[in-house]
C-alpha positions in Angstrom: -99.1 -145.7 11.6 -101.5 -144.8 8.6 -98.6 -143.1 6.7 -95.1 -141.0 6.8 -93.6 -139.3 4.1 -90.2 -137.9 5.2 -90.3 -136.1 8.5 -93.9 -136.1 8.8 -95.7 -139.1 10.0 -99.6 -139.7 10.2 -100.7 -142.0 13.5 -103.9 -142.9 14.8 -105.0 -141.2 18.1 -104.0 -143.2 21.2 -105.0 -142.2 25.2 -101.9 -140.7 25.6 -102.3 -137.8 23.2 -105.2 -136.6 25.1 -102.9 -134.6 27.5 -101.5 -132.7 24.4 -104.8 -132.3 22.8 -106.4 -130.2 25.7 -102.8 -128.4 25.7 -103.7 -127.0 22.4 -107.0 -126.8 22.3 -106.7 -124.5 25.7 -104.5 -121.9 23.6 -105.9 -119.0 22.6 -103.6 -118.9 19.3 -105.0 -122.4 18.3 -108.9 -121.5 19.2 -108.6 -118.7 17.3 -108.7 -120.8 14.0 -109.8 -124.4 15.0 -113.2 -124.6 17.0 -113.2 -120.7 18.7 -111.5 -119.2 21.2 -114.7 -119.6 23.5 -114.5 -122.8 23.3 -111.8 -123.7 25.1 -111.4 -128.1 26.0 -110.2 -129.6 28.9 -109.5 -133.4 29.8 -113.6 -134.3 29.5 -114.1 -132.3 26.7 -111.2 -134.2 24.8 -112.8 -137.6 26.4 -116.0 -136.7 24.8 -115.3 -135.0 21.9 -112.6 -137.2 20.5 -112.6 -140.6 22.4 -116.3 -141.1 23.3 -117.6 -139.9 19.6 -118.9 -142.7 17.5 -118.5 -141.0 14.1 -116.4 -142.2 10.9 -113.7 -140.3 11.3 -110.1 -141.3 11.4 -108.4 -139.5 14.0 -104.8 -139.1 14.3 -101.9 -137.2 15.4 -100.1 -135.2 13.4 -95.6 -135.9 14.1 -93.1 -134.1 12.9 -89.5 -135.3 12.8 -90.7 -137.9 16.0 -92.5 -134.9 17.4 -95.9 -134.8 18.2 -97.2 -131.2 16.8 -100.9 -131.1 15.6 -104.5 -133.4 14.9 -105.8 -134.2 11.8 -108.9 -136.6 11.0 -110.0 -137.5 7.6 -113.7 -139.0 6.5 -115.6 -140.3 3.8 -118.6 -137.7 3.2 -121.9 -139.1 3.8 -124.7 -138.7 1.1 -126.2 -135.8 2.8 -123.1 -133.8 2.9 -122.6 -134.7 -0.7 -125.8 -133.2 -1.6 -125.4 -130.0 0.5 -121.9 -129.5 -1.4 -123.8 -130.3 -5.0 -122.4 -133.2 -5.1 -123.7 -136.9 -6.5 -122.1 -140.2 -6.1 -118.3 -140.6 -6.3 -115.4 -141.3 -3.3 -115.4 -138.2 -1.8 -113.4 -137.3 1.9 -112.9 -134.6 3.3 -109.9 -133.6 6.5 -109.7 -131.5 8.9 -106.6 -130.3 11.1 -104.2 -128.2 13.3 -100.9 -127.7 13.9 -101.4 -126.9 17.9 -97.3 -126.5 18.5 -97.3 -123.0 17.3 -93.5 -123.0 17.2 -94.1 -124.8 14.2 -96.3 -122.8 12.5 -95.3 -120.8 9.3 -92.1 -123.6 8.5 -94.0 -125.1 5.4 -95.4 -127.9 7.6 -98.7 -127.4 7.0 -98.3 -127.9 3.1 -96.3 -130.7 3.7 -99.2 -131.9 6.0 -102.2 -131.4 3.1 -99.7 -132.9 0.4 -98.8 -135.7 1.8 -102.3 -136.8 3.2 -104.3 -136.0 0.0 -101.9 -138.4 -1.8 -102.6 -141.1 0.8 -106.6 -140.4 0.1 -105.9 -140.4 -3.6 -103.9 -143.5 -3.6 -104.3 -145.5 -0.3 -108.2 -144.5 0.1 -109.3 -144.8 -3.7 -110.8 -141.1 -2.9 -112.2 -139.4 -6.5 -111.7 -135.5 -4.7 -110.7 -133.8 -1.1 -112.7 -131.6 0.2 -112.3 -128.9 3.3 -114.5 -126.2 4.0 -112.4 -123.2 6.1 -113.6 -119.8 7.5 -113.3 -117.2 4.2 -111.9 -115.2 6.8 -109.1 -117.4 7.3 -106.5 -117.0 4.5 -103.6 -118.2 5.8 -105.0 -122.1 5.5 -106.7 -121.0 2.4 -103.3 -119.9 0.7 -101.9 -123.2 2.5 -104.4 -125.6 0.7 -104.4 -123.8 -2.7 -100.8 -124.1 -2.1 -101.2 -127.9 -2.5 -103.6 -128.0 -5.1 -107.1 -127.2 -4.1 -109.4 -124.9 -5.7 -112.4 -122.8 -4.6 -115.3 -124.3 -5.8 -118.3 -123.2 -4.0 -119.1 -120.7 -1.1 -121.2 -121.9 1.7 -122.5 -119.0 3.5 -122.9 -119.2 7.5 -121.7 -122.9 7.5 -120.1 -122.8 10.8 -120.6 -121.3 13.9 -117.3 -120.1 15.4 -116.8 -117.7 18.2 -121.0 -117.1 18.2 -121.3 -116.1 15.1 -122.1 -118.3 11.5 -119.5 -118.0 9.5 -119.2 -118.3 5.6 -117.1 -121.0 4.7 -115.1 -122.1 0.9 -115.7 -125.6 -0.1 -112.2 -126.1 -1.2 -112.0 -129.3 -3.8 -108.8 -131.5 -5.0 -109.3 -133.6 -8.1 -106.5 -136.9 -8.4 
């Protein structure tokens, strides 16, 4: 376990979430804001996408109250990144998640969610900020993470491509 903090409890990624993982990454409601609704993942695609990948992140499942409901992964930003940001030196990470149990969307879980694991970066992880970078157009995780303390900082315009087109993205930053 990397962390709990009431009912919600941070795990690593283990072989038997992958079942769950193409589950929600299959559902349209899910796509729409985490990877595109035309790209849908089965079995292989989890395999390769989050078993098989040989990058930094930490990968984990998301529990609620013994539950599992969502995926979130945290990483240290590389220089590169750092530079594309504007930033220079410092312990910065940077998360990414999804609730993919849409039954518990909308129940504060999320904030609960970016609370709680920002405080583990700040104070298990020795991070200096957070960073995430969401769609402009999605304002329901934008209100979510200013919610919990993060601040628009920069725009990055056609960062990602999501559902064929690049899309701008907010660099969204948390300072301890």
């Amino acid at each position: 376990m990397i962390f709990q903090n009431g009912s919600i409890k941070i795990r690593r990624l283990k072989g038997k979430d992958k079942h769950l993982l193409a589950k929600w990454l299959s559902t349209p409601e899910v796509l729409q804001y985490y990877e595109g609704r035309d790209h849908s993942f089965d079995l292989e695609k989890v395999d390769r996408v989050f078993y098989a990948s040989d990058e930094d992140e930490v990968k984990c499942m998301i529990e609620y109250e013994d539950k599992s409901i969502g995926y979130i992964q945290y990483y240290e930003l590389d220089e590169a990144t750092k530079k594309d940001y504007g930033y220079e030196g410092g312990k910065i990470f940077g998360t990414d998640q999804f609730i993919g149990e849409i039954d518990y969307w909308d129940r504060g879980i999320g904030t609960l969610l970016v609370t709680s694991m920002t405080n583990h970066l700040f104070e298990q992880m020795k991070a200096d900020k957070v960073v995430m970078d969401p769609q402009v157009w999605n304002e329901r995780a934008i209100k979510c993470y200013e919610k919990c303390g993060f601040k628009k900082v920069k725009l990055l315009p056609k960062h990602e491509l999501h559902e064929g087109k690049y899309r701008d993205c907010w660099l969204l930053e948390s300072k301890k």
